[in-house]
C-alpha positions as CSV (number, residue, x, y, z in Angstrom):
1,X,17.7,1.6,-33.0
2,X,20.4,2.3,-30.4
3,X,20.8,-0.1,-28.0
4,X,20.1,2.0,-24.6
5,X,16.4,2.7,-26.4
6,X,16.1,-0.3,-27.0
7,X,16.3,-1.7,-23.4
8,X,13.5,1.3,-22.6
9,X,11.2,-0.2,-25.0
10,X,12.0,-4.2,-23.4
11,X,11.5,-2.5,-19.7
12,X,8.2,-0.5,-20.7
13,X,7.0,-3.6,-22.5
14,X,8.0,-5.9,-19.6
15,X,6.1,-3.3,-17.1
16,X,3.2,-2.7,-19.2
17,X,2.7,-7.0,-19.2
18,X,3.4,-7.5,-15.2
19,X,0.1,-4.7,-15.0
20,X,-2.5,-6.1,-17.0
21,X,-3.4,-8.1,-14.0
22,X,-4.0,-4.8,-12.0
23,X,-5.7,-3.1,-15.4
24,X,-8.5,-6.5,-15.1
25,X,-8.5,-6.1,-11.6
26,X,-9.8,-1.9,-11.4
27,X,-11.8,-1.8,-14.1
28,X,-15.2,-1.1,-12.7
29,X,-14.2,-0.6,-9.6
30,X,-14.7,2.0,-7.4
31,X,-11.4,4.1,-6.0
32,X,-11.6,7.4,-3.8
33,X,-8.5,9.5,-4.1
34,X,-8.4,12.2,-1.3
35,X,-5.2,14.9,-1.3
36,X,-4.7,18.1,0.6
37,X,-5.4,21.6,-0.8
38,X,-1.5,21.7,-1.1
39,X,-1.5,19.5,-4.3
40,X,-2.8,22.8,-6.0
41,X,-0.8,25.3,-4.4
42,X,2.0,23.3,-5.1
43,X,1.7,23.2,-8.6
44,X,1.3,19.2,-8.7
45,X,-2.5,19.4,-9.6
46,X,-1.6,18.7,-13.6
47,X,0.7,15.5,-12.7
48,X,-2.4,14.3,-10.7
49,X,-4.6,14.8,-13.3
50,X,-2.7,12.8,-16.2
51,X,-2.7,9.9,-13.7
52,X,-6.6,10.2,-13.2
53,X,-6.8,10.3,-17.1
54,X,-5.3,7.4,-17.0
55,X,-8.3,5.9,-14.6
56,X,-10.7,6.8,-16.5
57,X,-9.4,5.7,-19.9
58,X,-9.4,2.3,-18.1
59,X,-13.0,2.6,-16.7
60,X,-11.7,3.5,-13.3
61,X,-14.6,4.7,-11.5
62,X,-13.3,7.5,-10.0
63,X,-14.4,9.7,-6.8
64,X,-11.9,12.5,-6.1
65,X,-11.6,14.3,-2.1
66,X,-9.8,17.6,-1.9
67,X,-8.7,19.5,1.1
68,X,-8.3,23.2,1.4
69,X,-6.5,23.7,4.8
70,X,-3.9,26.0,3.4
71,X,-6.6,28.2,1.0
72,X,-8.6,28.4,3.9
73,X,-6.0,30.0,5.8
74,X,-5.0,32.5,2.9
75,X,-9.0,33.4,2.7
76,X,-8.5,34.1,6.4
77,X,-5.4,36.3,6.4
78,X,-7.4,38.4,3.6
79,X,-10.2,38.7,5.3
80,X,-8.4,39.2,8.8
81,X,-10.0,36.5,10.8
82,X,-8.2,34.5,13.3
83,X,-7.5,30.9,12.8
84,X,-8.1,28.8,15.6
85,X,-7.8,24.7,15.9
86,X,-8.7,22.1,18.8
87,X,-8.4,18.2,18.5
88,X,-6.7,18.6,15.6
89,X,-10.0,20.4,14.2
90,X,-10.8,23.7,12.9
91,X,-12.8,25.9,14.9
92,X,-15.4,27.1,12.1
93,X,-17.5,30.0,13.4
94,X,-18.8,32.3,11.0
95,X,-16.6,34.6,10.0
96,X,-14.3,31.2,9.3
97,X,-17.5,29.5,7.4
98,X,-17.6,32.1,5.1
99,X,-13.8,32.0,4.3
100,X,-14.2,27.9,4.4
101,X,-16.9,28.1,1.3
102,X,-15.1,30.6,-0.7
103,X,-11.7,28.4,-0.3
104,X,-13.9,25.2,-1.3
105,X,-15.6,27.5,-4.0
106,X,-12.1,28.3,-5.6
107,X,-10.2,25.2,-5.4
108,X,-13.4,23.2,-6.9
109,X,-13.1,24.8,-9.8
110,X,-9.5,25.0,-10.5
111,X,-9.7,21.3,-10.4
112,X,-12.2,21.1,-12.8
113,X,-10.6,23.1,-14.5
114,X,-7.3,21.3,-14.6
115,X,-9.5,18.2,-15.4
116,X,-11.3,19.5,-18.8
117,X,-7.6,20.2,-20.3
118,X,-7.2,18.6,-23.9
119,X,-3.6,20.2,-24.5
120,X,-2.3,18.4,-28.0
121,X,0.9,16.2,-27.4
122,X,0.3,15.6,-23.5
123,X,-1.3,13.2,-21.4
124,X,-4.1,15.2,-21.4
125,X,-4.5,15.0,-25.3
126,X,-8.1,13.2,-26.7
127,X,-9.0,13.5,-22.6
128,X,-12.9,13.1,-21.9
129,X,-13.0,13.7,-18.0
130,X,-16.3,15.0,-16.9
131,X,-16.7,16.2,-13.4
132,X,-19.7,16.0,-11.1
133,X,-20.2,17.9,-8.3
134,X,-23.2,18.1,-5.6
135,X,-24.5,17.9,-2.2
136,X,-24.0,14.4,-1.7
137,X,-23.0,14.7,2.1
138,X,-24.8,15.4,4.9
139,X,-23.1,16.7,8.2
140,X,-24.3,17.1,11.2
141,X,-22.7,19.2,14.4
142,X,-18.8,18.4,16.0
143,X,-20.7,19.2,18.8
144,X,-18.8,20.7,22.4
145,X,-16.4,18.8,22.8
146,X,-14.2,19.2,26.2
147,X,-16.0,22.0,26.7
148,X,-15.3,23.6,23.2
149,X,-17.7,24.5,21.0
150,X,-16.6,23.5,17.3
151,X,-19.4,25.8,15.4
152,X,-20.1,25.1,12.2
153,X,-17.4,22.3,12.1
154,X,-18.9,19.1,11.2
155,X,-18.7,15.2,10.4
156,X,-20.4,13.0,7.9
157,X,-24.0,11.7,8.8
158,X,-25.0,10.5,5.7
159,X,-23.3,10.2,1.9
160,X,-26.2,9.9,-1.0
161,X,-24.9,6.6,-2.6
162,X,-27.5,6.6,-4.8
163,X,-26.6,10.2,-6.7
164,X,-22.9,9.3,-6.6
165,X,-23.1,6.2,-8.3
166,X,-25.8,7.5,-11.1
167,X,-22.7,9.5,-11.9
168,X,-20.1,7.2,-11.9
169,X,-22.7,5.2,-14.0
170,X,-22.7,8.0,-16.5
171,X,-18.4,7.7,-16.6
172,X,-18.4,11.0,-14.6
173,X,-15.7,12.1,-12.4
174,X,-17.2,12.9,-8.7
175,X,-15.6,15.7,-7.3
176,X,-15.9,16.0,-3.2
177,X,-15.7,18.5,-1.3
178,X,-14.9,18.9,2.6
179,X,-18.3,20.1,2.9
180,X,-21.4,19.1,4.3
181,X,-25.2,19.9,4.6
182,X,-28.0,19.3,7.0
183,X,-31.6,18.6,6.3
184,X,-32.2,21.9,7.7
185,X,-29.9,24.0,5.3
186,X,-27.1,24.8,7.8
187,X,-23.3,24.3,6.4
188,X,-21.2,22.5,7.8
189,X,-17.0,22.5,7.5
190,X,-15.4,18.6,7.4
191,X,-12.2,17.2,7.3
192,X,-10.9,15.7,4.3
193,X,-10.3,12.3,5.9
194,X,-14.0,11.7,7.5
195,X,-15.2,12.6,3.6
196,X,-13.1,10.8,2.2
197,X,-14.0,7.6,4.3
198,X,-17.3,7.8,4.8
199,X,-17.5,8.1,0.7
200,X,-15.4,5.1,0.3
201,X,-17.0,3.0,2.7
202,X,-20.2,3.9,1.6
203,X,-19.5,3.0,-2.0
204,X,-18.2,0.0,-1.0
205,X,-14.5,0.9,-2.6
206,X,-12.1,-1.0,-4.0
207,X,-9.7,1.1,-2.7
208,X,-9.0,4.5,-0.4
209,X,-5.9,6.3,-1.7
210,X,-4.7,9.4,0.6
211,X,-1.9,11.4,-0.9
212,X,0.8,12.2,1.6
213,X,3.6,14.9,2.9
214,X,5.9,11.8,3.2
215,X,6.0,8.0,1.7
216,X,3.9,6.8,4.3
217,X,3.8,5.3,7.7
218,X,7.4,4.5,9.1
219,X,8.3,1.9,11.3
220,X,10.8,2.6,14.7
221,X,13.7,3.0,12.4
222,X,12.1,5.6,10.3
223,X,11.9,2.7,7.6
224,X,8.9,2.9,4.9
225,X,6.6,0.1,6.0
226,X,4.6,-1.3,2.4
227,X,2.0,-3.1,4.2
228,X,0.0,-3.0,7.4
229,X,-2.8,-4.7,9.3
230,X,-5.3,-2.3,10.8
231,X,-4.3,-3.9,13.8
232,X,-0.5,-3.9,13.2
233,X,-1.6,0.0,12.4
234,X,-3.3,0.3,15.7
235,X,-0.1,-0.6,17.2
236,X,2.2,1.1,15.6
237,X,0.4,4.6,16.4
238,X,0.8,3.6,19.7
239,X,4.6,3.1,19.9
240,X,6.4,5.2,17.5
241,X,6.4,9.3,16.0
242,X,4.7,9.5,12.6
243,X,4.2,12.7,10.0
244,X,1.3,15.0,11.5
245,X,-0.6,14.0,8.8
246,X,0.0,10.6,8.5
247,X,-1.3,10.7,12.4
248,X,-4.7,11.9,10.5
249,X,-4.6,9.4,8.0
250,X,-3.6,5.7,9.3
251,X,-6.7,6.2,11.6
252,X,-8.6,6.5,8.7
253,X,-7.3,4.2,6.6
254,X,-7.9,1.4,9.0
255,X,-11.3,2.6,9.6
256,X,-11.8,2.5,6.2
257,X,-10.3,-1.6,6.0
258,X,-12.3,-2.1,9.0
259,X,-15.7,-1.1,7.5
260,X,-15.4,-3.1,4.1
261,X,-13.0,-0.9,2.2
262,X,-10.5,-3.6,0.4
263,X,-7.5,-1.9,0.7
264,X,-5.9,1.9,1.5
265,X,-3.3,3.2,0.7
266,X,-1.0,6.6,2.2
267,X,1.7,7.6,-0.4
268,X,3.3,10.4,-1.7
269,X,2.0,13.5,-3.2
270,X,5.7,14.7,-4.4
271,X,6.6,11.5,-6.7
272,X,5.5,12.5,-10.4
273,X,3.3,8.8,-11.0
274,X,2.9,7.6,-7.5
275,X,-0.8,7.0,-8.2
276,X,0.4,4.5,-11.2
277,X,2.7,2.9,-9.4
278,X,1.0,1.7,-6.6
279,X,-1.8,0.5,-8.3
280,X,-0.2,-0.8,-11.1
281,X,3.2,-2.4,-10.1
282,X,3.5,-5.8,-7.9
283,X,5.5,-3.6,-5.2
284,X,3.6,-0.1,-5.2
285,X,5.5,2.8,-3.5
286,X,4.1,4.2,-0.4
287,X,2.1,1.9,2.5
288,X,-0.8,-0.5,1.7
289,X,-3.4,-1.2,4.8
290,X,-5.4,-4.3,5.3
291,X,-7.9,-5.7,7.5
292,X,-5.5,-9.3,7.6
293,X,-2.7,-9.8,5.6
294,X,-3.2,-11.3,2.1
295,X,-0.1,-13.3,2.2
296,X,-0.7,-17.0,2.9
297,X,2.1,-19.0,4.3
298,X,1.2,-23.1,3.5
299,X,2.6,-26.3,2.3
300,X,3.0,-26.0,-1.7
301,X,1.7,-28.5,-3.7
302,X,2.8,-29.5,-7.4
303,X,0.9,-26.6,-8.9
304,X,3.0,-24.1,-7.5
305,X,6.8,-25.3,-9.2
306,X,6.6,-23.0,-11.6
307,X,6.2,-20.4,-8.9
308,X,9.2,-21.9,-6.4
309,X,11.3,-22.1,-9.5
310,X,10.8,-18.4,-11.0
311,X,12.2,-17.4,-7.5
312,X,15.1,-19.6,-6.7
313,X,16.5,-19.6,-10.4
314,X,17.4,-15.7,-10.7
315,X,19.4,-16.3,-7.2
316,X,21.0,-19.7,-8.5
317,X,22.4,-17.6,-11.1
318,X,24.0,-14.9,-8.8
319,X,25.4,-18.0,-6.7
320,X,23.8,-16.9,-3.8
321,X,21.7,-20.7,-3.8
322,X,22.5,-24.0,-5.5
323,X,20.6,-24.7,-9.0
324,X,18.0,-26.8,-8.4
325,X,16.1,-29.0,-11.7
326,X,12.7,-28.4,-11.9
327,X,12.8,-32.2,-11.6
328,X,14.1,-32.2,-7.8
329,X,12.0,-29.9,-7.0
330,X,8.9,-31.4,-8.2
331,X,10.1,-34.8,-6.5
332,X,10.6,-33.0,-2.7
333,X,7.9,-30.5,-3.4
334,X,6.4,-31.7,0.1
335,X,9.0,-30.8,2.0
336,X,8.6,-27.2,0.5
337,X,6.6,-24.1,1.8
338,X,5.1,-21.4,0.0
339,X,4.0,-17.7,0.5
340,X,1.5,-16.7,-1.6
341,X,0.6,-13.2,-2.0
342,X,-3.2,-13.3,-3.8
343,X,-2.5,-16.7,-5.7
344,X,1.2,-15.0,-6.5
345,X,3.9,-17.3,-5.0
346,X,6.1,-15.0,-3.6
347,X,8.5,-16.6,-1.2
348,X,9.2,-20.0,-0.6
349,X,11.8,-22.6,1.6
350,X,12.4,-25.9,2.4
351,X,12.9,-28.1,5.6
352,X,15.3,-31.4,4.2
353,X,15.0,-33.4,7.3
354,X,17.6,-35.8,8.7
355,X,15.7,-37.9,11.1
356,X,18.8,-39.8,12.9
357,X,20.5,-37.3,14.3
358,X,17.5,-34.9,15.2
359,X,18.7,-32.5,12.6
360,X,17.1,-30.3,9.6
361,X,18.0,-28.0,7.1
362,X,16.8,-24.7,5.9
363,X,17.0,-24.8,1.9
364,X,16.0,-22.5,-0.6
365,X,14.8,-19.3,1.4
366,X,13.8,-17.3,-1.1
367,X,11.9,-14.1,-1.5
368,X,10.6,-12.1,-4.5
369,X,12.7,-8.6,-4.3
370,X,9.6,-6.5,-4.6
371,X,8.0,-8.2,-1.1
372,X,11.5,-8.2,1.0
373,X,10.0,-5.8,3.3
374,X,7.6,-6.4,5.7
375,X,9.2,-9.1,7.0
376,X,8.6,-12.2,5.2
377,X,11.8,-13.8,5.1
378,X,11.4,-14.0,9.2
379,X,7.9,-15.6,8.8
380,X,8.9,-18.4,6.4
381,X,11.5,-18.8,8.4
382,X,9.7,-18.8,11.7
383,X,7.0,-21.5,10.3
384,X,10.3,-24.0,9.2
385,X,11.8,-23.5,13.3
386,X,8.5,-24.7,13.6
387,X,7.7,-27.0,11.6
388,X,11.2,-28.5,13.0
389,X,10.4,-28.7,16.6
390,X,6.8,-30.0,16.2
391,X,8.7,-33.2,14.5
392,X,10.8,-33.2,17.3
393,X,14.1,-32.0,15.6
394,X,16.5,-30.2,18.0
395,X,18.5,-28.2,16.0
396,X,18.1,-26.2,12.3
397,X,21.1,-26.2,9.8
398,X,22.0,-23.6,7.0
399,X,24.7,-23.3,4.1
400,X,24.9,-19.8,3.0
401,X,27.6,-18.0,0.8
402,X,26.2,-14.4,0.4
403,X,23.5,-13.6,3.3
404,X,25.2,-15.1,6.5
405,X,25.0,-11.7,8.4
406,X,20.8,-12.0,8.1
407,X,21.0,-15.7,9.5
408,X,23.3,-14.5,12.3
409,X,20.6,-11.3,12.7
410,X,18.0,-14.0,13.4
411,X,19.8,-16.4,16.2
412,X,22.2,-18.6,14.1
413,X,25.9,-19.5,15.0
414,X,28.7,-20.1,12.7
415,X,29.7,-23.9,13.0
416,X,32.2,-27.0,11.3
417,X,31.2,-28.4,8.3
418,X,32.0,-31.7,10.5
419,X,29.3,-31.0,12.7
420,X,26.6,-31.8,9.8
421,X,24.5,-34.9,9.5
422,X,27.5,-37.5,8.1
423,X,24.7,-37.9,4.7
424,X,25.0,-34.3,4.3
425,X,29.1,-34.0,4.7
426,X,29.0,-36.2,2.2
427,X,27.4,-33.8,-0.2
428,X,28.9,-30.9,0.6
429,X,30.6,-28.8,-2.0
430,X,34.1,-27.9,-1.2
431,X,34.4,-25.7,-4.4
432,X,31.6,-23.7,-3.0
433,X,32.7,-23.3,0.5
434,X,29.3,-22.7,1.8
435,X,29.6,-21.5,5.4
436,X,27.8,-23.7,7.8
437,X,25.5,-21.5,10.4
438,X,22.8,-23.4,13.0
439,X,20.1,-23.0,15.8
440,X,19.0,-24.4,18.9
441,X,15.4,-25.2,18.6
């Protein structure tokens, strides 16, 4: 077998291993995907649909939302009806209802129909997805708001939980659209992102996936943000530009977390996969919302070694810190903390105190690379400046070889190895020329 295959193989199996977790986790569970009309006019409908194969081979239970903004707008050209939005909402009067349910008519069954393909030697091959459609929502009015009337534009009322879940029951695929319907008959045109929320909080969801323009939300530096706190959310849309629909779809997404949804999650309709990789990989690919951050920052205890080890060893080896046995560590595990990430120890440091002088040191700051962002490194190291001054320590020391510029980022100075604790001169390693950076506490 040539060798470059060879490492495929090792990567898929090491991949396929680190998601079994995530495979136990979804089975069973309930997970509303919602994406934009442009998914199908895009041609990325059939990439979707492998990855919802995928769900369902794995007893996903599986509630899909379309959109059908830009079908819509093609059913209006034809029909030579003026668009016309307010709030961010479609006006829908009835020449525009009538070009909404033909849009929702067509794209519905394109997606089934791109859901019951069994082409031989593709993802779709041996494929058993059926659909399930139905009136499951009920709208009621927009209303006049600011002294527009909105029409036939609606919002959810009501989703029929029952009927939805008889289907999911039966391994059926439930197929939404932005459409709902009032005890009285009337029609009424929704947005994607009320369906698609209402649904998910209703079922009680595992999770609420939007598919995006972009990655997902950004923070002030146009940087991809992995994981937010609806409140940290909240925030953020206060403070800095997003995507137009992103500005649609954080709002819902911390709705969603807000109302008993476990997690949501915006990321990218262009990346062939992204559905698989966020659910099934430690570090996902877009931006995950929470209602409170499942990362727990606390003292480690002797069960977690095995955890502080796996991180610090790969970086021992790259020189960037000093091999530690798992012996040392198990003998100063107390002066170790952790940051666990659902039971996953994924960052960890150590405070080695030097009582005489009013002096400690930062050791073994480590992070796992798939959780550097998000600012974890800062947290562990904000909980060791203060774990420092509450036992009265006046100053924080650091040896660093490789990531000096991040200690200087975060307040440190550059000092003399002479002005260390005299026990700790003593240990220094010459050969390693560590460079010596400190902080006023």
């Amino acid at each position: 077998m040539p060798r470059n295959d060879s490492r495929k193989l090792e990567a898929f199996v090491k991949w396929f291993r680190s998601a079994t977790p995530f495979i136990h986790e979804f089975g069973e569970r309930t997970i509303v995907i919602a994406f934009g009309g442009e998914v199908l006019t895009d041609g990325e409908m059939m990439q979707l649909a492998h990855d919802i194969n995928v769900l369902v081979s794995l007893e996903v239970r599986v509630v899909l939302v379309h959109g059908t903004r830009p079908q819509v707008e093609d059913q209006l050209r034809q029909h030579g009806v003026a668009g016309r939005y307010a709030e961010g909402r479609r006006v829908t009067d009835l020449d525009a209802l009538k070009c909404v349910k033909e849009a929702n008519g067509i794209v519905r069954m394109e997606i089934e129909a791109t859901l019951s393909t069994e082409l031989a030697n593709s993802p779709m091959a041996g494929a058993d997805i059926r659909v399930s459609s139905g009136n499951f929502i009920t709208a009621k009015p927009y209303g006049v708001r600011n002294g527009i009337d909105f029409m036939h534009t609606g919002e959810v009322r009501k989703v029929d939980v029952e009927g939805i879940n008889r289907r999911l029951d039966d391994h059926e695929v439930v197929l939404l659209s932005p459409i709902g319907f009032s005890p009285t008959g009337d029609i009424f045109n929704c947005t994607l992102e009320d369906v698609a929320t209402s649904v998910a909080i209703a079922l009680k969801a595992e999770k609420l996936i939007f598919l995006t323009e972009t990655m997902g939300a950004t923070d002030s530096r146009n940087k991809l943000i992995s994981e937010i706190t609806a409140a940290e959310a909240q925030k953020l849309l206060g403070e800095s530009t997003q995507a137009e629909d992103i500005n649609y779809y954080l709002p819902a997404a911390m709705r969603a977390v807000r109302e008993g949804v476990k997690r949501a999650h915006l990321i990218s309709r262009h990346v062939d996969g992204a559905l698989l990789i966020e659910l099934f990989t430690h570090h996902g690919i877009g931006t995950m919302v929470v209602l409170e951050s499942p990362d727990k920052l606390r003292e480690a205890t002797p069960a977690d070694v095995d955890g502080i080890m796996a991180l610090i060893d790969p970086l021992a080896e790259r020189g960037i810190l000093v091999a530690r046995s798992r012996e040392s560590v198990e003998k100063e595990i107390d002066r170790f903390v952790v940051l666990a990430h659902e039971e996953e120890v994924i960052g960890c440091a150590a405070m080695n105190p030097y009582p005489g002088e009013k002096i400690a040191e930062l050791a073994c700051l480590a992070v796992n690379p798939f959780y550097r962002d998000g600012g974890r490194g800062e947290r562990i190291l904000s909980h060791i400046e203060k774990r420092a001054k509450d036992r009265n320590f006046k100053s924080l020391f650091v040896l660093s070889t490789q990531t000096t510029q991040w200690f200087v980022e975060r307040g440190f100075v550059e000092a003399d190895v002479r002005s260390l604790p005299a026990e700790r001169q003593a240990r220094y390693n010459h050969e390693r020329k560590s460079r010596v950076y400190t902080k006023q506490l």
